[in-house]
C-alpha positions in Angstrom: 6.7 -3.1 15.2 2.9 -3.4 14.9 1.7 -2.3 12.0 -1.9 -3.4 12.2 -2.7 -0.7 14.5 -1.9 2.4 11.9 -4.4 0.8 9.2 -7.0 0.8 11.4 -10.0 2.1 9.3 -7.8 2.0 6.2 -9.0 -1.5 5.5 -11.9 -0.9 3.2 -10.0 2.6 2.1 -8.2 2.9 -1.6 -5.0 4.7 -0.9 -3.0 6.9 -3.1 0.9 5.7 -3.7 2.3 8.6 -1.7 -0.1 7.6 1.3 0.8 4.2 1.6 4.5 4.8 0.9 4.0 7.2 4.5 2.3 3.4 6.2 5.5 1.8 5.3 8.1 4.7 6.0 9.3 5.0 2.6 10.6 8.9 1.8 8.9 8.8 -2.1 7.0 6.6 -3.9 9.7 4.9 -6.4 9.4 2.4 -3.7 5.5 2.0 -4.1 5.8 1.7 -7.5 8.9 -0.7 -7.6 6.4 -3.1 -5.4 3.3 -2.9 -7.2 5.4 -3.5 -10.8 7.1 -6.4 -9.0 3.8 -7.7 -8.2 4.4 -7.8 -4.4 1.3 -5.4 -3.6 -1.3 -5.2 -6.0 -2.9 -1.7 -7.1 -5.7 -0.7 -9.0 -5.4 1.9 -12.3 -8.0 4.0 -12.4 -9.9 5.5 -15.4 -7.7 8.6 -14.7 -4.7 7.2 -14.8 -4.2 7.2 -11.0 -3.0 4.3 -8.8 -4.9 3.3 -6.0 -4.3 0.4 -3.2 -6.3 -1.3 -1.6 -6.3 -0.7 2.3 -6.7 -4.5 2.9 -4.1 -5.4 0.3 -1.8 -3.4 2.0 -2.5 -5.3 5.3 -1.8 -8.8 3.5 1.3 -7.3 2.1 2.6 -5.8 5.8 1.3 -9.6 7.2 3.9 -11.4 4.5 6.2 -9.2 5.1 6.2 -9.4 9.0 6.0 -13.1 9.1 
């Protein structure tokens, strides 16, 4: 599967855990956070409290992951 193709534009994009938990086909975002706390895909805290990632960071995560 080529995943490069659904994160086109999403590169320079900060998305939200339940939107890139939908990019990998995971059902909730335990997943997400299982990752990021696991320190396979990096996020960003905001001053709110929110988690954001990085559109490219998921692209280098889906690019070890595919390899």
């Amino acid at each position: 599967m080529d995943y490069a193709n659904t994160l086109v534009g999403f590169r320079h994009a900060f998305l939200t855990r339940k939107e890139t938990a939908a990019h990998l086909g995971y059902k909730d975002t335990r997943s997400i956070d299982r990752l990021i706390s696991s320190g396979e895909l990096k996020a960003i805290k905001l001053d709110t409290g929110s988690v954001r990632i990085y559109g490219k960071e998921l692209e280098k995560f889906l690019a070890r992951r595919c390899k």
